[in-house]
C-alpha positions as CSV (number, residue, x, y, z in Angstrom):
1,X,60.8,-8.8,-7.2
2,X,57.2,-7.8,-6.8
3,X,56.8,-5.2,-9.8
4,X,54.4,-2.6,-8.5
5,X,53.5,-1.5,-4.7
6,X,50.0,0.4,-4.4
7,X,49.8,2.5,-1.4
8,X,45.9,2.6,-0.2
9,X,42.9,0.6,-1.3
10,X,40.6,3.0,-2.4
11,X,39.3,3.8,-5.3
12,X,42.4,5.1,-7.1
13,X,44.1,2.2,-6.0
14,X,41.8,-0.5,-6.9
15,X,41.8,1.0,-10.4
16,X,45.3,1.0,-11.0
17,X,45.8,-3.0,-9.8
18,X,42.8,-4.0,-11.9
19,X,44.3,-2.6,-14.7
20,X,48.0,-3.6,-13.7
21,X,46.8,-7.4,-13.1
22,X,44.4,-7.9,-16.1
23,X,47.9,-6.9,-18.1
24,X,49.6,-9.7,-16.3
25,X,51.6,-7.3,-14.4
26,X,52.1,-8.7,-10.4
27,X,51.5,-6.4,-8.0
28,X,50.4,-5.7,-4.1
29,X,48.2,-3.0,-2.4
30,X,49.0,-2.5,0.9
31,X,46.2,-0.1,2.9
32,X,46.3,0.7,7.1
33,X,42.5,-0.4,7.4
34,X,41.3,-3.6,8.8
35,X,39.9,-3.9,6.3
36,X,37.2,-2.9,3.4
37,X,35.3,0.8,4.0
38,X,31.6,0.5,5.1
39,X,31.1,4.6,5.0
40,X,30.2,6.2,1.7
41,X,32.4,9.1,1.2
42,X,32.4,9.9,-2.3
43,X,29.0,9.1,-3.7
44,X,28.9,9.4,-7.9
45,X,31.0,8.0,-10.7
46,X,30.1,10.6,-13.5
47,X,30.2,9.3,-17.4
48,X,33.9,9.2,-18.4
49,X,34.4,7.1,-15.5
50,X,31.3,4.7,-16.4
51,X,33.1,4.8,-20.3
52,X,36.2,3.6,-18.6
53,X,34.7,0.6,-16.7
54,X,32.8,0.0,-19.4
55,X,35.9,-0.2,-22.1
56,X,37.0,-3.4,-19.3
57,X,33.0,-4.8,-19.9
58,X,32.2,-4.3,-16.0
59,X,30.5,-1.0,-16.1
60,X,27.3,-3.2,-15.6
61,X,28.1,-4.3,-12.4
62,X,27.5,-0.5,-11.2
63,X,25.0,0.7,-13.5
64,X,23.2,-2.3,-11.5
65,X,24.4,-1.1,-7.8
66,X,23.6,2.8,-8.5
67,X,21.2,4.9,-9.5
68,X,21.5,7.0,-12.5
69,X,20.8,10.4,-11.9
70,X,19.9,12.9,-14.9
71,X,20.9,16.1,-13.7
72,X,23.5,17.7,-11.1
73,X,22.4,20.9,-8.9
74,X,24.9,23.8,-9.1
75,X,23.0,25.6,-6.0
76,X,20.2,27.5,-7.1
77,X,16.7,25.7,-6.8
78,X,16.1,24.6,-9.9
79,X,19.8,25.4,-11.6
80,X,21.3,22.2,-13.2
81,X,23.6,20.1,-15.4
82,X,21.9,18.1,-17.6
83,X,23.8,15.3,-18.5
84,X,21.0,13.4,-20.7
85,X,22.4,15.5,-23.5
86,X,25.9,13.7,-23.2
87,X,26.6,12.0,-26.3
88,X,27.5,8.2,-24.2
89,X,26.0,4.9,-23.3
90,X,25.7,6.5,-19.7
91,X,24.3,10.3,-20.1
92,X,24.1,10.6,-16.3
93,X,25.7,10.4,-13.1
94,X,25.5,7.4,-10.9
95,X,24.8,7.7,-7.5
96,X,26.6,5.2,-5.7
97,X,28.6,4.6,-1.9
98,X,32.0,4.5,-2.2
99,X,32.3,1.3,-0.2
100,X,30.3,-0.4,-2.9
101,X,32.8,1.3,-5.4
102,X,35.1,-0.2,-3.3
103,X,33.7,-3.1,-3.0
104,X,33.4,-4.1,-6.9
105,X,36.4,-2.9,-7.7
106,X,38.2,-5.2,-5.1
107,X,36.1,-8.2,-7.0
108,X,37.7,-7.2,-9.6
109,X,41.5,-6.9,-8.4
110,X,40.7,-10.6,-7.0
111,X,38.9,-12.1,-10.4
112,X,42.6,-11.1,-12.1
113,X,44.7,-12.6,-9.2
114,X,46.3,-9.6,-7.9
115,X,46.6,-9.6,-3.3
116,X,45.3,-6.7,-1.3
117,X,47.1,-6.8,2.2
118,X,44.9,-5.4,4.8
119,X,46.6,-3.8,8.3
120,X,49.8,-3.3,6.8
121,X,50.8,0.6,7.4
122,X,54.1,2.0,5.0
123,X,56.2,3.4,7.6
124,X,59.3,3.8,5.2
125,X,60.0,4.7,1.6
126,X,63.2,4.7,-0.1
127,X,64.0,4.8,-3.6
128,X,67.4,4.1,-6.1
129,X,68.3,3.8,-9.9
130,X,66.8,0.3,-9.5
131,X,64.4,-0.2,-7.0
132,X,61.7,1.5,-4.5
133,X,61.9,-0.5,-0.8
134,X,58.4,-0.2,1.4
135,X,59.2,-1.1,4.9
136,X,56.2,-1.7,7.2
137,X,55.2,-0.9,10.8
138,X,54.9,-4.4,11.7
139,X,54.8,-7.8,10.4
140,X,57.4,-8.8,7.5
141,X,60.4,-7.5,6.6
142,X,60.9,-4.9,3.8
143,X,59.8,-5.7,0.2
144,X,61.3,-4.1,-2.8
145,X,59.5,-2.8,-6.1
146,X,60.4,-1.7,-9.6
147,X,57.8,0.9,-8.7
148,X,55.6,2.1,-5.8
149,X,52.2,4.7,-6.5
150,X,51.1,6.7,-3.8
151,X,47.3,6.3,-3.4
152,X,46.7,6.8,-0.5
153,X,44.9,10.3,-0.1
154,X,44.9,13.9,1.0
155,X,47.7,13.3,3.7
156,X,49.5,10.9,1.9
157,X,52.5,9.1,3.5
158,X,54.1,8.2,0.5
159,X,54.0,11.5,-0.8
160,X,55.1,13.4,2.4
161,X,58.0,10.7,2.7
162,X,59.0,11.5,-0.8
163,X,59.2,14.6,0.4
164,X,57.0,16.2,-2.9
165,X,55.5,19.7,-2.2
166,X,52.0,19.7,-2.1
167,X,51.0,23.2,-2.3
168,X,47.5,25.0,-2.3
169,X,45.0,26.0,0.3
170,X,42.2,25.0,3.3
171,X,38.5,26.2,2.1
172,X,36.5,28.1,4.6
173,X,34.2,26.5,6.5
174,X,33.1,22.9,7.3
175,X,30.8,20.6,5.0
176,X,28.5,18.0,6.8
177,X,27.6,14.9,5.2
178,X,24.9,12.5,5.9
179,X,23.3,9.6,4.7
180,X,19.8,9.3,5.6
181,X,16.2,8.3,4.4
182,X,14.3,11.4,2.9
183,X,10.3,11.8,3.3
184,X,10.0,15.2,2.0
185,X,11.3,14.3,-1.9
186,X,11.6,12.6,-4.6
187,X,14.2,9.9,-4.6
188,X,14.2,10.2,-8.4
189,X,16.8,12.4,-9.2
190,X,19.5,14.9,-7.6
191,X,18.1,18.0,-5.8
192,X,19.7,21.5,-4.8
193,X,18.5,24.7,-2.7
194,X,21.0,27.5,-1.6
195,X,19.7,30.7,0.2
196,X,21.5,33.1,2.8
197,X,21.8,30.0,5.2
198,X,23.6,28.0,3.0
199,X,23.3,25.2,0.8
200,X,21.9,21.3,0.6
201,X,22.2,19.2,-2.0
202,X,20.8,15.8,-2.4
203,X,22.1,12.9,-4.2
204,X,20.0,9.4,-4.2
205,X,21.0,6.2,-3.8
206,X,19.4,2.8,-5.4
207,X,17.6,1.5,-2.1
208,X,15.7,4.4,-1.3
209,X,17.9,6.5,1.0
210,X,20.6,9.8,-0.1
211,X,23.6,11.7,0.7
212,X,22.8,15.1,2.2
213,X,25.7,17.3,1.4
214,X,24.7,20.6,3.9
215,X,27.2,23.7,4.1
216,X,24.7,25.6,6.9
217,X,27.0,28.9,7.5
218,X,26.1,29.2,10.8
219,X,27.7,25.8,11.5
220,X,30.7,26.4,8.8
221,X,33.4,26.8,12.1
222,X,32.3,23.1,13.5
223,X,35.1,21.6,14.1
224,X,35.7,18.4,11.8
225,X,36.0,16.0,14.8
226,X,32.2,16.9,15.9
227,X,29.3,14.9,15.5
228,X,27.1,15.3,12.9
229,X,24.2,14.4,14.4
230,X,20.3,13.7,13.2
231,X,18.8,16.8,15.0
232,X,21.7,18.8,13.4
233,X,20.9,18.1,9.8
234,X,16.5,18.2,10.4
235,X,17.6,21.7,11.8
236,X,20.0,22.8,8.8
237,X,17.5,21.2,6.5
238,X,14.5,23.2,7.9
239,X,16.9,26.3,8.0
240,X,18.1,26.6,4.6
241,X,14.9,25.1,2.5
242,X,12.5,26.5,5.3
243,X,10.6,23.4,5.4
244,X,11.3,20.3,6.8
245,X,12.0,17.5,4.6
246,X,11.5,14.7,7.1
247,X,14.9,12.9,7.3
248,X,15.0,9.9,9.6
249,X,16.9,7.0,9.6
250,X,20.6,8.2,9.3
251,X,23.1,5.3,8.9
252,X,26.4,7.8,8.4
253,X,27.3,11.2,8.5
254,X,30.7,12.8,9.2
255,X,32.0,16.2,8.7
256,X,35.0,17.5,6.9
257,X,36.7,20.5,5.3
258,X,38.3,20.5,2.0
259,X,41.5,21.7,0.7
260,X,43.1,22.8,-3.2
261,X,45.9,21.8,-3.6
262,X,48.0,20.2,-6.4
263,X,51.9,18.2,-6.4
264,X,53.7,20.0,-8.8
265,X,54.9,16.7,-10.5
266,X,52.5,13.3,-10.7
267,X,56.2,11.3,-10.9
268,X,59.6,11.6,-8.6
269,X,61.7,9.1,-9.9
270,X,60.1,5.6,-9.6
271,X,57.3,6.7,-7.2
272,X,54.3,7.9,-8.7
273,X,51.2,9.7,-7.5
274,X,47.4,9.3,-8.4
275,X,44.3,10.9,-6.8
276,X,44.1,12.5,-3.7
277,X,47.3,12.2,-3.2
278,X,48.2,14.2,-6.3
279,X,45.2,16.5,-6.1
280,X,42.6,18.0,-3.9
281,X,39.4,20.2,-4.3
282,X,36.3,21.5,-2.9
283,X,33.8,18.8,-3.3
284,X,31.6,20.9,-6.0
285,X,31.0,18.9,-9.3
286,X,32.1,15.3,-7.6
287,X,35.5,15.4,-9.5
288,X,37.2,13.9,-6.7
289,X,36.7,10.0,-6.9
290,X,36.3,9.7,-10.6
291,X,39.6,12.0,-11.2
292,X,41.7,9.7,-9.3
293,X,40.1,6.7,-11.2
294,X,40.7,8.1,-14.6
295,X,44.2,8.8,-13.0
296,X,44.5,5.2,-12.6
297,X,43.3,4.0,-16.4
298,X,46.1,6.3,-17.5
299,X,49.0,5.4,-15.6
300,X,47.8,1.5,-15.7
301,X,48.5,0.8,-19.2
302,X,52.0,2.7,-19.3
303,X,53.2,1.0,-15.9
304,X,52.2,-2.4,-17.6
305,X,53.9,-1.4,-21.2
306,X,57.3,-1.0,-19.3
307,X,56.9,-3.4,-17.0
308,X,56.3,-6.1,-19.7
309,X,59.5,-4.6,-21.8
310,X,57.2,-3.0,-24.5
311,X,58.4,0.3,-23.7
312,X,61.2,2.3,-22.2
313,X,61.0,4.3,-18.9
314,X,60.8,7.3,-20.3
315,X,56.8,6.5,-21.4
316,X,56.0,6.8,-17.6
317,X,56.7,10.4,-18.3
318,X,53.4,11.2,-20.8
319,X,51.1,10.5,-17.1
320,X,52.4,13.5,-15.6
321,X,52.5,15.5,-18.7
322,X,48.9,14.4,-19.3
323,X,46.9,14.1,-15.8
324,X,49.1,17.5,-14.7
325,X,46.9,19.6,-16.8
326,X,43.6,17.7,-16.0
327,X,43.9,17.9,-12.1
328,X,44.5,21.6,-12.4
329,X,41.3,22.4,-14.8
330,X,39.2,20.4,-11.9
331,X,40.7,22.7,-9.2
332,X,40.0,25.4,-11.4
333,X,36.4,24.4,-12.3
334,X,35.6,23.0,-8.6
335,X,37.1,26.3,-7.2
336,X,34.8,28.5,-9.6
337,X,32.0,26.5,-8.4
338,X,32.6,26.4,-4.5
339,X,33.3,30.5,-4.7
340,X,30.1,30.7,-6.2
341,X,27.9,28.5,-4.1
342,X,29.3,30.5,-0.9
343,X,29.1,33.7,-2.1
344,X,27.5,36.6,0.8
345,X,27.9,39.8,-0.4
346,X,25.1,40.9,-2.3
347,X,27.2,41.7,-6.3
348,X,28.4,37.9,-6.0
349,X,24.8,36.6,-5.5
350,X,23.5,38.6,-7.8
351,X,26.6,37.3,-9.9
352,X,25.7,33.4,-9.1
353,X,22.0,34.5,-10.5
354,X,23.0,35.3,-13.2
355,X,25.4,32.9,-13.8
356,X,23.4,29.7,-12.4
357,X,19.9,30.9,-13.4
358,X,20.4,32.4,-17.2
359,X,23.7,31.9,-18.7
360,X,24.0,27.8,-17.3
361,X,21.0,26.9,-18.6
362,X,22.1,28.1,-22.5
363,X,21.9,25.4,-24.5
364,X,25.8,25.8,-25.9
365,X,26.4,26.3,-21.8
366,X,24.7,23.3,-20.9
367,X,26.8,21.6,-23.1
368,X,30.1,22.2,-22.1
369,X,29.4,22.2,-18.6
370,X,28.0,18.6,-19.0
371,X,31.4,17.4,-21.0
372,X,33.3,19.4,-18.1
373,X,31.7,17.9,-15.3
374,X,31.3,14.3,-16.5
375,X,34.7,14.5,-17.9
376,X,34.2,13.6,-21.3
377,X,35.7,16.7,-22.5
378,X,39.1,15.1,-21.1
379,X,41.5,14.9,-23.8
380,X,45.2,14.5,-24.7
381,X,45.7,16.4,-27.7
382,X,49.8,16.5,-28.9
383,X,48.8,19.1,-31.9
384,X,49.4,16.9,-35.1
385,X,46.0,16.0,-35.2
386,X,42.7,17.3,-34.2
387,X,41.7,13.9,-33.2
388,X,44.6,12.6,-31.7
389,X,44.1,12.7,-27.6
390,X,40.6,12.6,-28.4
391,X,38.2,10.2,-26.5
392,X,36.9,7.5,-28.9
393,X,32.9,8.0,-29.7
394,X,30.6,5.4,-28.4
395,X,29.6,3.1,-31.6
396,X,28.9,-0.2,-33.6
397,X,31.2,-1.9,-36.1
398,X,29.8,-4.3,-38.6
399,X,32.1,-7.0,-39.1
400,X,33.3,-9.0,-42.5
401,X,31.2,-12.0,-41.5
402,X,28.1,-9.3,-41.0
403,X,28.3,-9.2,-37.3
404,X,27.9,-6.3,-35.2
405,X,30.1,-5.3,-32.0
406,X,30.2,-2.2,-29.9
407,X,33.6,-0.6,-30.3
408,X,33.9,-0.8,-26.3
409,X,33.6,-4.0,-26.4
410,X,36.8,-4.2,-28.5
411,X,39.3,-2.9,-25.3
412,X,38.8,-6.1,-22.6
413,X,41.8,-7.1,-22.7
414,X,43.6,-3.6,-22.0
415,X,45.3,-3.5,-25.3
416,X,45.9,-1.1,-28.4
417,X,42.9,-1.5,-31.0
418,X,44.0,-0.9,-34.5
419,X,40.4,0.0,-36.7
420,X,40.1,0.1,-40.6
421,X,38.6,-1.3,-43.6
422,X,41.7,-2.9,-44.0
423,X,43.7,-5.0,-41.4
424,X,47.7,-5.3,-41.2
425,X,49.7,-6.7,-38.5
426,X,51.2,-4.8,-35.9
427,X,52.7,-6.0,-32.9
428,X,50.9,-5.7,-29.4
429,X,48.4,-4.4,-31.3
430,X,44.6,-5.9,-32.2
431,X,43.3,-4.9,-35.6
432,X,39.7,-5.2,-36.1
433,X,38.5,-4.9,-40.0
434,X,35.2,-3.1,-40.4
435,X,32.4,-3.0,-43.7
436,X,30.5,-0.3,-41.6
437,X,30.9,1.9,-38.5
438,X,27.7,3.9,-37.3
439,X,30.1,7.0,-36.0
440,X,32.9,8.8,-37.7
441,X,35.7,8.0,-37.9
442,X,38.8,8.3,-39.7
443,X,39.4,5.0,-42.2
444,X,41.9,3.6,-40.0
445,X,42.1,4.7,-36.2
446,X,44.6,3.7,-33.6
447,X,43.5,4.0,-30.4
448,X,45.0,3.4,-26.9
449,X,43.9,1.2,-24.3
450,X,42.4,4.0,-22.1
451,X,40.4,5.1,-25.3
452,X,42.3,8.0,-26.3
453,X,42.7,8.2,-29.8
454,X,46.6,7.7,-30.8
455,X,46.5,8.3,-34.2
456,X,44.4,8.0,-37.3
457,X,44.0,8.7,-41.0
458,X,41.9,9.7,-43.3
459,X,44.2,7.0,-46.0
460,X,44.9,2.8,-45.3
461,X,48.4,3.9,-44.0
462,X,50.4,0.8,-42.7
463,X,53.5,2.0,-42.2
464,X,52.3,5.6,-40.9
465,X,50.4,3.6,-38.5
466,X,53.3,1.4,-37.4
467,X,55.3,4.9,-36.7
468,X,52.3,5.9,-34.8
469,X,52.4,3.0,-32.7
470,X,56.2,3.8,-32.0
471,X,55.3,6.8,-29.9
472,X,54.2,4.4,-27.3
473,X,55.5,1.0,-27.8
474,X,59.3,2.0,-29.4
């Protein structure tokens, strides 16, 4: 029996068989598509998500197809995130297609031997104490799974055939996206303008061109099925900015209206859902892509610990009780920012002012909106130890033999990293002895594959570290 069936190709589901195959784990990701996306969609992988890839050492292979922008535009001309203050190896967003996205992360589900099936629709999902069955549209009988993850977006089959409520609400008004070439500005870093017409925000890509993101109010009723069409965004442009900025060139565009809405449970027996399919916002803050990636690096690493016998069933429980809580503080902080960014009567501009033009740009604000938004203030706490369910700190260990190593460079091979002055054997686990650590840290520190911190002490605690361990790998 195949262990695992992925339901879409995406992002989200690319993730989660990278992660599943590089812990030996078989598995299959069936998508409808022909075949790989050539449209951008989602267009930024923010700095948790960059951490992430990088903990796997392939985090290169994006920094090198984006471009790394410093700040993000809230709305207001001239109002910003910066994320160059962001404590990381990557303190910025990347502005990158999601078909390149794609299109790495699929390299990397191949590299580590795992099959994605192209044109092969789910038409049926059933589930028992044992087993989940997938039957298909066409093509091949039905295959059978110790699990099945729906990944495969906003109107998810699996998730509608599991019949799992998915409850929340349409936003108003339509969003047009396009990618074009841009003569009137910079292409050296994001860009935002909102006035009474509505707003644009521009995000740049490595080879010269960008993603217009336009919400023009007097085009908000469009329906989603209409063109968005080159004269359409040169007039929205000129409308809202009241200049022109000279785009030509347009290789996409699309229109679409978003929805927030969240599944009240990530799990239902032995289906699971990530991304979309679990969640979905308004498209403020970019949250979408990298929360159904980071979805992924979670629920990876536990599917793979059962799967291999290292862990009981009940494990598979901790990714709803963990993600849960994170999807709902980015509806919650996407919301906040969409209600904002459309505001119309004249207290909630003056409101979005005051909150976008003097109170964001506080240093302590600037801050914790940067964590927020790039998601490394993402955390797991259990409350027996302010650093448990923390993410681990960027950092270099000197070694016994006076070599130096990054500590992400410790997590390749998806596994539990045990760190001390002292080592002492514990099983699935690798423990790396230090003379010197240039961040703090605990004496010994056990963290988890996804780079949560599990457990640590301030003492050289073997056995309390084996009974740490336990809480994960009985």
């Amino acid at each position: 029996m195949n262990k695992v069936a992925i339901v879409g190709a995406g992002p989200t589901g690319l993730m989660l068989a990278a992660e599943l195959a590089l812990a030996g784990v078989p598995c299959r990701v069936f998508d409808r598509r022909s075949g790989p996306r050539t449209d951008s969609r989602a267009i930024v992988l923010h700095s948790r998500s960059m951490e992430m890839l990088d903990l796997r050492g392939i985090a290169g292979r994006f920094a090198d197809a984006g471009a790394p922008l410093r700040g993000f535009p809230l709305g207001l001309k001239g109002a910003s995130i910066d994320f160059s203050r962001l404590d990381s190896d990557f303190p910025y967003m990347l502005g990158i297609p999601q078909s390149r996205i794609e299109e790495l992360l699929a390299d990397r589900v191949r590299e580590l031997g795992a099959e994605i099936v192209w044109s092969r629709r789910v038409s049926g999902i059933a589930q028992n104490e044992d087993e989940v069955r997938l039957e298909f549209e066409s093509g091949g009988g039905p295959e059978s799974f110790a699990y099945a993850v729906g990944c495969d977006g906003i109107r998810s089959f699996v998730r509608e055939t599991s019949e799992i409520p998915f409850p929340g609400f349409p936003n108003p008004g339509s969003v047009s996206l396009a990618d074009v070439h841009l003569d009137g500005l910079p292409m050296d870093d994001a860009y935002g303008e909102l006035t009474d017409r509505g707003m644009l925000l521009v995000f740049p890509f490595r080879d010269g061109s960008c993603r217009v993101v336009l919400y023009d109010y007097t085009r908000a009723g469009a329906a989603v099925d209409d063109p968005v069409t080159l004269d359409e965004v040169r007039t929205s442009i000129a409308a809202i900015c009241g200049r022109d900025l000279g785009p030509r060139d347009m290789y996409w565009s699309g229109r679409y209206r978003s929805e927030s809405r969240q599944v009240p449970s990530y799990r239902k027996g032995r289906v699971f859902l990530a991304g979309d399919a679990a969640h979905t916002h308004s498209p403020a803050g970019a949250q979408g892509l990298n929360a159904g990636v980071q979805d992924s690096f979670n629920l990876g690493w536990k599917l793979a610990a059962v799967l291999r016998g290292r862990a009981p069933d009940a494990l598979l429980d901790s990714y709803d009780a963990e993600r849960h809580p994170v999807g709902a503080a980015v509806l919650t902080l996407t919301g906040r920012q969409f209600r904002l960014n459309t505001a119309k009567t004249r207290r909630r501009k003056a409101l979005r002012w005051f909150a976008e033009k003097v109170v964001a740009q506080l240093p302590p604000v600037q801050d914790r909106l940067a964590r927020a938004y790039s998601g490394l203030s993402v955390g797991y706490p259990d409350g027996t130890d302010p650093l448990t369910g923390t993410r681990l700190p960027r950092g270099t260990l000197t070694l016994p033999d006076g070599t130096t190593t990054r500590l992400y460079d410790l997590f390749h091979d998806g596994g539990f990293v045990l760190l001390g002055k002292e080592t002492h054997d514990l099983d699935h686990v690798t423990a790396v002895r230090y003379t010197g650590l240039d961040t703090r840290l605990p004496a010994t520190t056990l963290v988890r594959p996804d780079g949560y911190i599990a457990w640590a002490s301030g003492a050289d605690d073997p056995a309390a570290a084996k009974a740490a361990l336990t809480r994960w790998l009985p």
